[in-house]
C-alpha positions in Angstrom: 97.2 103.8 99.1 100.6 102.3 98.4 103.8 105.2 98.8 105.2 105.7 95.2 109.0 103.4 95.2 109.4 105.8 92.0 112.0 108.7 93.3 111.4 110.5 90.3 108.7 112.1 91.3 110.5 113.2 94.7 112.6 116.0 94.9 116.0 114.8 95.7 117.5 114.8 99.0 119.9 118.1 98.3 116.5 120.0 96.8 115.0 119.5 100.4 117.7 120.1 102.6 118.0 123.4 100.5 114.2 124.1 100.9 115.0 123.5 104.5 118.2 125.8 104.8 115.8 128.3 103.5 113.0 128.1 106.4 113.3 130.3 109.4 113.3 128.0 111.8 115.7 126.2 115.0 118.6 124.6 114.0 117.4 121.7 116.0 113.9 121.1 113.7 115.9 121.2 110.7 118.6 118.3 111.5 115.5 116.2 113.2 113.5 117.1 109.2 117.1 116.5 107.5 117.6 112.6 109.4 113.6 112.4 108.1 114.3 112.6 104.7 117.1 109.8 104.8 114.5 107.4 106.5 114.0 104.8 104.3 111.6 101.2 104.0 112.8 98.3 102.4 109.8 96.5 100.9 110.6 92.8 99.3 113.2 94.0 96.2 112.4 97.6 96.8 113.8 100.9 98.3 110.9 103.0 99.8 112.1 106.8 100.5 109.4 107.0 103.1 111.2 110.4 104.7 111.5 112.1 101.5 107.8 111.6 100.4 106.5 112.8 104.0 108.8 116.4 103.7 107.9 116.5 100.7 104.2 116.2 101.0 104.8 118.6 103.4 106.6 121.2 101.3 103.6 120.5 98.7 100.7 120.9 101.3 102.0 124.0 102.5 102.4 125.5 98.8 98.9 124.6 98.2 97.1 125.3 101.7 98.7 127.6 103.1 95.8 128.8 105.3 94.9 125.4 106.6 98.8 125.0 107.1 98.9 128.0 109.4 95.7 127.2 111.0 96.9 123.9 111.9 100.2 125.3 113.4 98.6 128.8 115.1 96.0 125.4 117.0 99.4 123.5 117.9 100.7 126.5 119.5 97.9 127.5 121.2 97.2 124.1 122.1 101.0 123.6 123.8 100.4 127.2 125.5 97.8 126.1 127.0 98.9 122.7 128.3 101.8 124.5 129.8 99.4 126.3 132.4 100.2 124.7 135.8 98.2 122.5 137.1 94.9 123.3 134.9 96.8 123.2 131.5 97.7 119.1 131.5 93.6 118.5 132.3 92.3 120.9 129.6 94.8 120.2 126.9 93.3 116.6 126.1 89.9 118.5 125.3 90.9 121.5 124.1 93.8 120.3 121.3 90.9 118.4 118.8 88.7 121.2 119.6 91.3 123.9 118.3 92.5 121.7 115.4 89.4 120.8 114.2 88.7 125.0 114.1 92.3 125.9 112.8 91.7 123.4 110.1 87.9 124.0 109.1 88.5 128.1 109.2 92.2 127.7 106.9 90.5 125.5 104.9 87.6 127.4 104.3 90.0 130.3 103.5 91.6 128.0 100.8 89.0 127.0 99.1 87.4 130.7 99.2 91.0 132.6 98.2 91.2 129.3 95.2 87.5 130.0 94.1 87.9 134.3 94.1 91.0 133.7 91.9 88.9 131.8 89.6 86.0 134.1 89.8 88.2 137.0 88.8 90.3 135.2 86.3 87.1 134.9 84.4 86.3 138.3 84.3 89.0 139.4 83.2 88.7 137.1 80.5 85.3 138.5 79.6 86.9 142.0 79.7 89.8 140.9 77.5 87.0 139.5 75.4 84.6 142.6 75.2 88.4 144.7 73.7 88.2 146.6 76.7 92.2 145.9 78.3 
C-alpha cells in the first residue's frame, strides 16, 4: 500500500509536536519522535512526509487500541527486564520477546474488540429503552 503524498490528511507538524509536549514521557523520546516527524521521502516529483504519517498512525492506533497499545508496551518492558538479567537474560530474551508480544497483543486486542462490541451491545439497549418511553 502506497503512503498518502496528500498532507491533508496529516496533522501538521506543530499539532504533533503539541500532542507530544503533552505525553509524559523523557525529554530524550520526544526530540528522537520530534526529528521523526520531519523525516521526509522524495519520490519522482513528490514530497513524502514519511515521519508525520508513522507518529501519526501512532497517535491514531493508540486512540483506537488502547488495550493492544498497552499490551504491546507492558511485553516490551517486560521483555527488556528480562534481557537485562545477567548472563541468563541475553539467552532467554530471543525466545521470550515474540512469545510476550504475541500475548500482550492477542489479550489487548481481545480486550478491544470486547470493550468496542459491549459499547455497542449497550448502546442498543438503551435505544430499545429510549424506544419502549421508558428514559
Amino acid at each position: 500500500m502506497a503512503v498518502p503524498a496528500n498532507p491533508a490528511k496529516l496533522p501538521d507538524r506543530t499539532e504533533l509536536i503539541r500532542r507530544l509536549d503533552r505525553i509524559d514521557m523523557s525529554a530524550d523520546v520526544k526530540a528522537i519522535l520530534a526529528s521523526l516527524i520531519d523525516f521526509t521521502i522524495e519520490a519522482g516529483d513528490r514530497l513524502i512526509r514519511l515521519g508525520q504519517q508513522i507518529v501519526s498512525f501512532i497517535f491514531e492506533f493508540s486512540r483506537q487500541y488502547p488495550s493492544t497499545a498497552f499490551g504491546i508496551a507492558a511485553a516490551l518492558v517486560i521483555s527488556f527486564l528480562i534481557s537485562a538479567i545477567p548472563g541468563l537474560g541475553p539467552m532467554l530474551s530471543p525466545f521470550v520477546t515474540p512469545i510476550l508480544l504475541a500475548l500482550g497483543i492477542g489479550i489487548g486486542a481481545l480486550d478491544d474488540l470486547l470493550d468496542g462490541r459491549m459499547r455497542d451491545h449497550l448502546s442498543g439497549l438503551e435505544g430499545q429503552i429510549r424506544d419502549l418511553g421508558v428514559s
